[in-house]
N, C-alpha and C positions, 0 to 999 in steps of 0.2 A: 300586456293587453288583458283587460278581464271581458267578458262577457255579460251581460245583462243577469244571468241566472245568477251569478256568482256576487254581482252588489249588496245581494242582502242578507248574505253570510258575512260577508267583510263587517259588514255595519257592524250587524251582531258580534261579531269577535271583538270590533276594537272597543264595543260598549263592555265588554266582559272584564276585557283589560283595562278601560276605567276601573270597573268598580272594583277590582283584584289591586290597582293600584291603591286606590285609596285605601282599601284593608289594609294591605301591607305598611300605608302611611303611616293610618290612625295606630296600628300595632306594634310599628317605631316608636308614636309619641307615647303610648301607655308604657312602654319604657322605662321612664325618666325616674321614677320612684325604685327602681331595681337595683339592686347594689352593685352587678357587674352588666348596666344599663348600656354602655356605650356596645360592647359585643352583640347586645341583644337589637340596638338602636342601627347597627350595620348590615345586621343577618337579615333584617325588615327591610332596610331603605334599599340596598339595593334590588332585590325584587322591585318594590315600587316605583324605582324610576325605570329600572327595566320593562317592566307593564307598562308603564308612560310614555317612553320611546316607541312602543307596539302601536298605540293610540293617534300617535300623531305619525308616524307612517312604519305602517304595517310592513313592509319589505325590510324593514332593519335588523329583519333577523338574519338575511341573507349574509347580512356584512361579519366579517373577520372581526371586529374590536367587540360586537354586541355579544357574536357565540363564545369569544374568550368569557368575557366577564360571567356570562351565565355558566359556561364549565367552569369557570374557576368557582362560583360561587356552591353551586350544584357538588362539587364536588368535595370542597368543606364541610357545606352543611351535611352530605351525606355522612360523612366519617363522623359527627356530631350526630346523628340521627341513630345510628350505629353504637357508640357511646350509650347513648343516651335510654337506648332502646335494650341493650345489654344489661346495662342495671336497674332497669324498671323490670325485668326477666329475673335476673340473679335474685332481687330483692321481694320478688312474686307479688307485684302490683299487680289487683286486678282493675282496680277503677282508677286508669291513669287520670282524668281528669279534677282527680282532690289531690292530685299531687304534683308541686312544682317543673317537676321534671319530666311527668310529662303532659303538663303544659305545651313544654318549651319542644317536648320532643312532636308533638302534634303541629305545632306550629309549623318546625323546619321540616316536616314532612310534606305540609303544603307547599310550603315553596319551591321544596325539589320536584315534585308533584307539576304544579305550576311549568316552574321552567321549561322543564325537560314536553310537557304537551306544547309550549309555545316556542321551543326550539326552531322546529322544522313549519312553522304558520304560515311562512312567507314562501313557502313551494304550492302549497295547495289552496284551493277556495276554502277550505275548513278544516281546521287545525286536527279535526277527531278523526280526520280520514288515515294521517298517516299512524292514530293510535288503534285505527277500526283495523289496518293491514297485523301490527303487532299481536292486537287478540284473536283473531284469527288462526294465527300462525300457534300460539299458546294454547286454544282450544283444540284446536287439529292435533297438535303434540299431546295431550293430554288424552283425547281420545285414543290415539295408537298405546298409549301404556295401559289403558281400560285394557283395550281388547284381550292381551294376553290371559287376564284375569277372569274375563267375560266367559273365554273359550274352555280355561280350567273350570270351571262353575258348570258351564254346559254337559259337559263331559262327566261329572261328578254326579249330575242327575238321572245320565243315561244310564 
């Protein structure tokens, strides 16, 4: 059951996942010229048809077959993102974007990115609420490590 207040977040979210689908499309097809194209053509398409399944009903996240494929995939790409992000570090890249690697490592970031915010879409009217609880919780933890250092600081000036 949704409520009137909540129709025009839905909207808004499955226009989002249009246009996230179609990126991840087009970014399957610029592909095709890559030497290990098809890996690259898999790590795309399935995000985009995952976004596309979001578009044409939004509650299909709820289901068992949609959250496998996007943990399975999420969880690929991460250990690639990992990879990928280790030896852009080891090899002391600072401007990933002139370099191949990390291209590709910027890419699969979005999509894990992607995914993992439109995991949980189909629980709430707007997908950021259940990322608005997680940084919260981050920021709160974050403050409590301050303070110890707050209170030494304090102390140092009396």
């Amino acid at each position: 059951m949704t409520n009137k207040s909540t129709v025009p977040f839905q909207v808004v979210w499955r226009v989002c996942n249009l246009f996230m689908s179609l990126f991840f499309a087009l970014a399957s097809y610029v592909q095709i010229n890559d030497p290990d194209a098809v890996l690259w053509m898999i790590a795309y398409a399935v995000p985009a048809g995952l976004c596309f399944s979001i578009c044409c009903q939004q509650q299909i996240t709820e289901t068992l077959l949609w959250r496998r494929i996007a943990d399975l995939h999420v969880l690929v790409a991460s250990t690639f993102v990992f990879i990928l992000g280790w030896n852009l570090y080891k090899e002391k890249i600072t401007n990933i974007f002139q370099q191949e690697e990390g291209r590709e490592f910027s890419g699969l970031l979005l999509t894990v990115f992607w995914l993992l915010v439109c995991r949980h879409s189909g629980r709430c009217c707007w997908p950021f609420q259940a990322v608005d609880g997680c940084g919260n919780h981050c920021i709160s933890i974050h403050h409590m490590d301050l303070l110890p250092h707050q209170h030494r600081a304090e102390i140092k000036l009396a």
